[in-house]
C-alpha positions in Angstrom: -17.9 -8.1 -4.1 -18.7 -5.4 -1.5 -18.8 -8.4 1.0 -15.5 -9.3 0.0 -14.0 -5.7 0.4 -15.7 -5.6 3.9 -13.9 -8.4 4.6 -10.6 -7.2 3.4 -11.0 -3.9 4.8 -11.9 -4.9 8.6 -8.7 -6.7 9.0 -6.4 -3.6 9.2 -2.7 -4.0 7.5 -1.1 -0.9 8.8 2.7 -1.8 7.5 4.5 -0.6 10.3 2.9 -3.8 12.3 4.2 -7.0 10.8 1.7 -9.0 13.2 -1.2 -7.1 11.7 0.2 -7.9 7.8 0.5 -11.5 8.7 -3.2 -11.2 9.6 -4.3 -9.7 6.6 -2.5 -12.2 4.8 -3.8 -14.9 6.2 -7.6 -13.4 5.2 -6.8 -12.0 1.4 -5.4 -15.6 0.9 -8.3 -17.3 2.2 -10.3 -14.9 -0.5 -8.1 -15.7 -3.1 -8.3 -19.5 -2.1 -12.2 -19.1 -2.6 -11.9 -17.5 -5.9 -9.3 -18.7 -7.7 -9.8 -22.5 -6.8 -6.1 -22.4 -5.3 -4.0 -21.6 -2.4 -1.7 -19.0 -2.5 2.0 -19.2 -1.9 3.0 -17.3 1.6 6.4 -15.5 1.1 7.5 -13.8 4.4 10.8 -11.9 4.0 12.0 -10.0 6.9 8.8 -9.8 8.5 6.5 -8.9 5.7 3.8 -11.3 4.6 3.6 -11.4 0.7 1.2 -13.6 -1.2 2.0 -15.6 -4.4 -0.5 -17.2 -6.9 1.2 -18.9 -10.4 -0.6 -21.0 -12.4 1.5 -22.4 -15.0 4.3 -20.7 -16.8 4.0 -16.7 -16.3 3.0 -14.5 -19.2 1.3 -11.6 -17.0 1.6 -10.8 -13.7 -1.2 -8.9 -12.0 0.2 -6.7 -8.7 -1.1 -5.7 -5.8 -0.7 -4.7 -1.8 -2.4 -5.9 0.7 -1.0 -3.0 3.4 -2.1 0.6 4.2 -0.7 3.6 5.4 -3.7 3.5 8.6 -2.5 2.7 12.0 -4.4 -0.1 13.8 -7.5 1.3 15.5 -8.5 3.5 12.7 -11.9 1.8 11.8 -12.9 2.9 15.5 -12.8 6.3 13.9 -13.3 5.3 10.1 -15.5 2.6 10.2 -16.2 0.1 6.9 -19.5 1.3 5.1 -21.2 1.2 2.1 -23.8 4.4 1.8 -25.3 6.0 -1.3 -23.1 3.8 -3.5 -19.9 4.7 -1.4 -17.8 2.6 0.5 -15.9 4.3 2.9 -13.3 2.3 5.5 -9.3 2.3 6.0 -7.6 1.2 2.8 -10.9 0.8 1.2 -9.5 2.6 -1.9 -5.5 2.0 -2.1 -6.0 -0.6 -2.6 -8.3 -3.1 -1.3 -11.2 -2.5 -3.6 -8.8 -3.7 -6.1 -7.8 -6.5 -4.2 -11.4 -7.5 -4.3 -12.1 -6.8 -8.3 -8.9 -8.7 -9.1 -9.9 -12.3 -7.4 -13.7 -11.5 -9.3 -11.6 -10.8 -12.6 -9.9 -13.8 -12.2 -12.5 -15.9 -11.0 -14.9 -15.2 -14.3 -11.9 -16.4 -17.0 -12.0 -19.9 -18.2 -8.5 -20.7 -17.8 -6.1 -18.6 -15.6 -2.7 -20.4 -17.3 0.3 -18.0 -17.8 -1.4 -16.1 -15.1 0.7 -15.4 -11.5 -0.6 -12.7 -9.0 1.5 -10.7 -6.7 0.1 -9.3 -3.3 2.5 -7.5 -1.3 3.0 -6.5 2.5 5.2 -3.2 2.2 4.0 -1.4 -0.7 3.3 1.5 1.5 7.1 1.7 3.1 9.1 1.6 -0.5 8.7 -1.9 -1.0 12.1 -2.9 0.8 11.7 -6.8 1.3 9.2 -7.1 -1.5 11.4 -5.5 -4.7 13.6 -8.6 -5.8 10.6 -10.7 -5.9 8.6 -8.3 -7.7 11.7 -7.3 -10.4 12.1 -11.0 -10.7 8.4 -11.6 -11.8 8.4 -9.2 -14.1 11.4 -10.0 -15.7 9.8 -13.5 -16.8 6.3 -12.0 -17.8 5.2 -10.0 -21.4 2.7 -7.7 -19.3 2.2 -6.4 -15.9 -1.1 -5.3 -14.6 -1.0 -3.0 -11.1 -4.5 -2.6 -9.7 -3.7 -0.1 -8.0 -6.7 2.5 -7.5 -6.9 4.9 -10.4 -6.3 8.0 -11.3 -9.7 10.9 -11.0 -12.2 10.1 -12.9 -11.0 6.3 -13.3 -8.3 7.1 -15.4 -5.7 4.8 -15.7 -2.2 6.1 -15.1 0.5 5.6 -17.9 3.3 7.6 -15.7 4.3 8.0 -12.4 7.1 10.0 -11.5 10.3 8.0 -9.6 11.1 8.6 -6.0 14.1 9.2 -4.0 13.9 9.2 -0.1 16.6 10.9 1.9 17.7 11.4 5.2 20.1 13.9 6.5 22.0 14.0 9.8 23.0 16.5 11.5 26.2 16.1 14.2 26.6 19.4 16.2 27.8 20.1 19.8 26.2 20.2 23.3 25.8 22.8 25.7 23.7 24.7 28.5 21.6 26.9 26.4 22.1 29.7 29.5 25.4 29.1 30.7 27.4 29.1 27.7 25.8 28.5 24.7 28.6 29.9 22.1 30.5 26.3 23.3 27.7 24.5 21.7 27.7 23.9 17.9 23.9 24.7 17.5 22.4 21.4 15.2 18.7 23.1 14.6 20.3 25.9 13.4 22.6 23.9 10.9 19.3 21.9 9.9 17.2 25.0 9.2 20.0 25.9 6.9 20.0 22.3 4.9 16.2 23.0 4.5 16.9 26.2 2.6 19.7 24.4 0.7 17.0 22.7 -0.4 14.9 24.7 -2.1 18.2 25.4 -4.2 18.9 21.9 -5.5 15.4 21.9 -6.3 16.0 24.8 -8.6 19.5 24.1 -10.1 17.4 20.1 -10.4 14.9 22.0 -12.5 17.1 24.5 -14.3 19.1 21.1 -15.3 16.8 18.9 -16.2 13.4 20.6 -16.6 10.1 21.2 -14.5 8.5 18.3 -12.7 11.5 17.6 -10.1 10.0 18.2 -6.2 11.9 18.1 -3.0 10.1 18.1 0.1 11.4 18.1 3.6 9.2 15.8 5.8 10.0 14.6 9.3 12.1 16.6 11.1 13.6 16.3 14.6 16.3 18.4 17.4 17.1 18.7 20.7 16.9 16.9 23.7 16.3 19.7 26.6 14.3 23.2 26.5 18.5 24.3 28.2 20.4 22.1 25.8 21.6 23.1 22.4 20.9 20.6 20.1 23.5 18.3 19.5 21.8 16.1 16.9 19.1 16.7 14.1 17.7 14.8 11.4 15.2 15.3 8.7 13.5 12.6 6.2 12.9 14.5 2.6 10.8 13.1 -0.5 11.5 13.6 -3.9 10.0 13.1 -6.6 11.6 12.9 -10.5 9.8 12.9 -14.0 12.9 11.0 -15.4 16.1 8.8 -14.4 18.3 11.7 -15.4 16.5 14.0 -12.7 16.6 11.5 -10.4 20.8 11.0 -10.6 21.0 15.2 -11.0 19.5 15.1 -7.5 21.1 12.4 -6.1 24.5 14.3 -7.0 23.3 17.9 -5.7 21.8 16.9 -2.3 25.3 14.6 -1.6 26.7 17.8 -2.2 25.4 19.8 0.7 27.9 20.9 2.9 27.2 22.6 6.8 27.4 25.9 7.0 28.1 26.2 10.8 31.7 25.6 11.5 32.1 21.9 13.4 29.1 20.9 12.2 28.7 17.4 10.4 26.0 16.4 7.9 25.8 12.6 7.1 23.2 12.0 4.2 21.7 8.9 3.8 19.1 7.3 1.6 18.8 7.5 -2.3 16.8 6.6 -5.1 14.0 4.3 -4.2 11.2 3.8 -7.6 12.7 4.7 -11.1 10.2 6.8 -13.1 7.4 4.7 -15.0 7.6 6.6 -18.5 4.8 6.6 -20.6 5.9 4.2 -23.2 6.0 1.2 -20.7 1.9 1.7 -21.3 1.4 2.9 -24.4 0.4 -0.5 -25.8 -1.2 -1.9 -23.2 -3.5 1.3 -22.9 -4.3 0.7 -26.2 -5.3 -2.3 -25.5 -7.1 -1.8 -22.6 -9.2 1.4 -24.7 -10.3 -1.5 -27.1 -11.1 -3.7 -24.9 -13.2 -1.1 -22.6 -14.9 0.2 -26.1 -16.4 -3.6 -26.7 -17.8 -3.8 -23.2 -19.7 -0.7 -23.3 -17.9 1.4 -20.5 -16.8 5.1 -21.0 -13.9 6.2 -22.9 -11.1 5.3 -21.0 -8.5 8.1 -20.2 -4.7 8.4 -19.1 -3.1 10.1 -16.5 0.2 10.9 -15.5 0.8 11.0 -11.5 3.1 12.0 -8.9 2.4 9.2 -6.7 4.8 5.9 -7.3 3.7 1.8 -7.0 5.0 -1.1 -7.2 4.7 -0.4 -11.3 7.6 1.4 -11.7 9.7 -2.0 -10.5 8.3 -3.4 -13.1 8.7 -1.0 -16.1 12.0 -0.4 -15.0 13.1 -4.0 -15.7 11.6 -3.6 -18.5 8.1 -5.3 -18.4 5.3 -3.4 -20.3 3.1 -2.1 -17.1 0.2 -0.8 -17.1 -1.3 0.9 -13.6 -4.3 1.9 -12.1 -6.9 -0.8 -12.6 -8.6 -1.0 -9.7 -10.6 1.2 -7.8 -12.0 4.1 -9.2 -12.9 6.8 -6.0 -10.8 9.1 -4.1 -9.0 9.7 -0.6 -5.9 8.0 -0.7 -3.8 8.0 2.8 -6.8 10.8 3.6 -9.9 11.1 5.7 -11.9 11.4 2.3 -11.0 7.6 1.3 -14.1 6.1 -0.6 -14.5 3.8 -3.5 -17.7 4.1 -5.8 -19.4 0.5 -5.9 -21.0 0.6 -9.1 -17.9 0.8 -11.1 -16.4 -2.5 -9.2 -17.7 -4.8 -11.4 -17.1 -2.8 -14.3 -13.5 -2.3 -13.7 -13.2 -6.1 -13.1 -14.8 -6.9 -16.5 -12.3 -5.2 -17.8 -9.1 -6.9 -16.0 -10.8 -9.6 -17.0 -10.7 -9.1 -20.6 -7.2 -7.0 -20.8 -6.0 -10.6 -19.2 -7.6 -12.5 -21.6 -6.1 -10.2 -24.2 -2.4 -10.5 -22.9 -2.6 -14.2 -21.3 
């Protein structure tokens, strides 16, 4: 297995670089090819390389990604290693760790019919080429199982919150910042007022709908010149909703900003991206996977509920029973920390195995 991962995880899949996915493709289905007795189906759809495994009619549909959020040239810095029963590498924990324990979890079943498995190229970016085909699965299957890495402590995760990702524009005016500023229409200024506006649709989101709800401005930009006012600004903003009602409250309020300077302009782009995955998309399958963990031996398993969304939240919100955060138990995502701890990859894929077994 740690082979396997070190094989993964030295083919970098940053998700910005469609050349790079294609690669990383191109290696996870070779793994997969090895394990599963099969060759995968290659799905490319505007650029992204997605991966495709069905054997017979689909009952449960295992998910993945095969991206990362790590820009090529990161193992110079954060090279693959396995030390003191810690693997450490780009995407070693989100998610290729459970890249690797689903192939092994496959591999050891005596039969994979009703089985299909999923492995995307744009997890990491919302998802945008890989959602019909992921919806569509689920829609045909009784079960979905995201190995995505778990929660602390290996829990898995029976909620994630939904996400919305916006983008506001601002229009202003140019002008020589020393000549005659009071021409210009000033769009930083206009934009630092947005970001304040803000912070009030969080609170009237939360004062609506109840706590959880969190807006936070990201990428901002302004400004051409050090003399120019700033005729154009924009800023990304993430949000995050514990429920569909939040996330349609929010959409409402933040369409609803208005500028504050006069002449100014605000388009707002964007929208909901992931619905919320509520808890009772898992309940049973948690269950299920507790029962299942208790006959092998392995720890009381335990449940989270995260801010962070997958790929599971298509999926319950088609629907499909979904249960996340199978795979690798460590911590780091998307940070300098990332690790996986090796001894629990085998246990973790015993158990896909046999929650499979249990749904197939």
């Amino acid at each position: 297995m740690l082979a396997d991962l070190e094989e993964l995880v030295t083919c970098e899949s940053y998700s910005a670089d469609h050349e790079a996915v294609a690669r990383s493709a191109r290696v996870v289905a070779d793994q997969g090819r090895r394990l599963l007795g099969a060759p995968a189906e290659l799905l490319v759809t505007g650029g992204v390389s997605h991966l495709l495994w069905t054997f017979g009619t689909p009952r449960v549909l295992l998910l993945g990604h095969h991206d990362t959020v790590w820009p090529i040239g990161t193992l110079a810095t954060h090279p693959f290693c396995v030390r003191d029963g810690i693997a450490r590498g780009p995407g070693v924990f989100d998610m290729k760790a459970g890249l690797v324990q689903t192939f092994h979890a496959l591999a050891s079943l005596p039969s994979l019919d009703g089985v299909c498995v999923l492995i995307t190229g744009d997890e990491e970016v919302g998802s945008g080429t890989s959602r019909p085909l992921i919806e569509d699965l689920a829609r045909r299957c009784a079960a979905t199982l995201v190995t995505e890495p778990s929660a602390p402590g290996g829990a898995l995760k029976t909620g994630r919150k939904g996400v919305s990702i916006y983008d506001i524009t601002v229009h202003g005016r140019a002008a020589h910042s020393g000549l005659d500023p009071e021409k210009g229409i000033n769009a930083a200024v206009e934009l630092a007022h947005q970001v304040l506006a803000i912070e009030d649709v969080a609170a009237a989101a939360t004062t609506r709908t109840g706590p959880g709800t969190t807006l936070t401005p990201t990428l901002m930009a302004a400004g051409t010149a050090n003399n120019t006012v700033p005729a154009l600004a924009t800023l990304n903003i993430d949000v995050r909703v514990p429920t569909p009602d939040a996330q349609a409250v929010v959409d409402r309020l933040l369409r609803g900003l208005r500028p504050r300077l006069p002449g100014a302009r605000l388009d707002i782009g964007g929208g909901p991206n992931r619905p919320p995955l509520d808890h009772t998309a898992s309940a049973h399958l948690f269950d299920v996977a507790a029962a299942r963990a208790a006959g092998l031996g392995l720890a009381p398993l335990r449940q989270a509920s995260v801010g962070g969304a997958s790929d599971g939240n298509y999926t319950a919100g088609v629907g499909c029973p979904t249960l996340d955060g199978l795979g690798a138990v460590g911590d780091g995502a998307h940070a300098d920390h990332e690790h996986v701890v090796t001894a629990t990859m085998p246990e973790r894929a015993a158990l896909l195995a046999h929650l499979v077994g249990a749904v197939q």
